[in-house]
N, C-alpha and C positions, 0 to 999 in steps of 0.2 A: 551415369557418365563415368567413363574411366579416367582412371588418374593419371593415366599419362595423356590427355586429354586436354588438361589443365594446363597454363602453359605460364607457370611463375618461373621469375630470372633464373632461376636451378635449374627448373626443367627447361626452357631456351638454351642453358647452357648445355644440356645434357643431349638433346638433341643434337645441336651442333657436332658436339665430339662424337657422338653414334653417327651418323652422317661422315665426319671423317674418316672413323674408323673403318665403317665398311668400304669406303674408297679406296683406303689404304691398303685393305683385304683382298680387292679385286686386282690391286695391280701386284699383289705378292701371288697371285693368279689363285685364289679361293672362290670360289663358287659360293653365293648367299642365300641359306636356305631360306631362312627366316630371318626376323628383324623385331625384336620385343614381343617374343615366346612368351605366353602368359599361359600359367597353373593356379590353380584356387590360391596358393601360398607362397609363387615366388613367379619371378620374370627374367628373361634368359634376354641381352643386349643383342645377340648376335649369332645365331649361328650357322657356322660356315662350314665348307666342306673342300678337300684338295687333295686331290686323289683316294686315299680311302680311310682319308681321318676326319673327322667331325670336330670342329674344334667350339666349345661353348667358351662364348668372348664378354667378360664383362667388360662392359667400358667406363670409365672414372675420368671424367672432366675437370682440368682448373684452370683458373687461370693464373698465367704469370701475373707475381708481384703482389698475389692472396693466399699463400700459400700458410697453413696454420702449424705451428710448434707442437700439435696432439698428431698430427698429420701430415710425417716426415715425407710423404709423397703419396700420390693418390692410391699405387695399392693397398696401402696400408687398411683403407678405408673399410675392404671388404674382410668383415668379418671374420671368425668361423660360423656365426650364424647363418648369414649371407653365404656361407662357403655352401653349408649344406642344403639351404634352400634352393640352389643352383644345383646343386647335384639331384637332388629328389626330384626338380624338375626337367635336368638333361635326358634321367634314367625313363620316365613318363614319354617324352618324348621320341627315344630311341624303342621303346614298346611300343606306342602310338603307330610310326611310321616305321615300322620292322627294319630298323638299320643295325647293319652286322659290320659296321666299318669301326675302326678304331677311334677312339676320344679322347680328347683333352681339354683340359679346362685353362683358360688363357687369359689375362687379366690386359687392357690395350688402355696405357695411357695417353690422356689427349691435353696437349698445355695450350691454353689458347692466348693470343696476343691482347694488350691489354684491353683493346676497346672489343675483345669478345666475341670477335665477329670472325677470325681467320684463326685454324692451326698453326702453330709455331713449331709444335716436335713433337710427336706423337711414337709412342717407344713398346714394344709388342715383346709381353712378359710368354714366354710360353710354360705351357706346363708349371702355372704355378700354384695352382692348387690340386688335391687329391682328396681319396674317401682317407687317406691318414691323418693329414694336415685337417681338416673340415673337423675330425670326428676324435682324435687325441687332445688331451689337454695339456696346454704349457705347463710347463718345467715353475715349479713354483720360484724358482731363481730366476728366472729369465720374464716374469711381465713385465 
């Protein structure tokens, strides 16, 4: 059984906001390649394509009014682990199916209203991660 398969309050919420998010996608007019890209070691939210960029979209679910003090807002959340487990799997992916179009990696926050069930605001990071940000280590001043 896959684990996203499983379907605990995280993952229902997570759902939801991937389900927004690619609605959100089509009407900034993205074409949806895929939808939870799985590689032996990582899983890709979303990816989407608009004219001749590929854009690999994590999606980060919260909801209003749970928002945690370790976790100034949902990108925060992804890693540099997470950063590069998306990259090794975009780069797979773009081998896989021979695409020569441009990439970006795009982080799409979803806030959902309290009782969990509807988007409230959902805010589209572009371009926020890279093979530099993934793979450089912070500034020992700045963790």
């Amino acid at each position: 059984m896959k684990i996203l398969e499983i379907l605990t309050p995280k993952r229902k919420t997570g759902n939801i906001g991937e389900a927004a998010a690619a609605k959100y996608l089509k009407k900034q007019g993205y074409r949806i390649l895929e939808r939870n890209f799985s590689t032996d070691n990582a899983e890709i939210d979303i990816i989407a394509k608009k004219d001749n960029l590929i854009a690999f979209v994590e999606v980060k679910t919260r909801t209003l009014g749970h928002e945690s003090p370790r976790e100034p807002r949902p990108a925060s959340a992804v890693t540099q682990e997470k950063q590069r487990k998306i990259i090794r799997a975009a780069s797979y992916y773009l081998s896989r199916n021979r695409q020569s179009a441009r990439s970006r990696f795009d982080i799409i926050e979803v806030f959902l209203e309290e009782n969990r069930k509807k988007p409230k605001e959902i805010k589209h990071l572009l371009g926020t991660f890279d093979l530099n940000t993934a793979y450089t280590k912070p500034h020992p001043e700045r963790k």
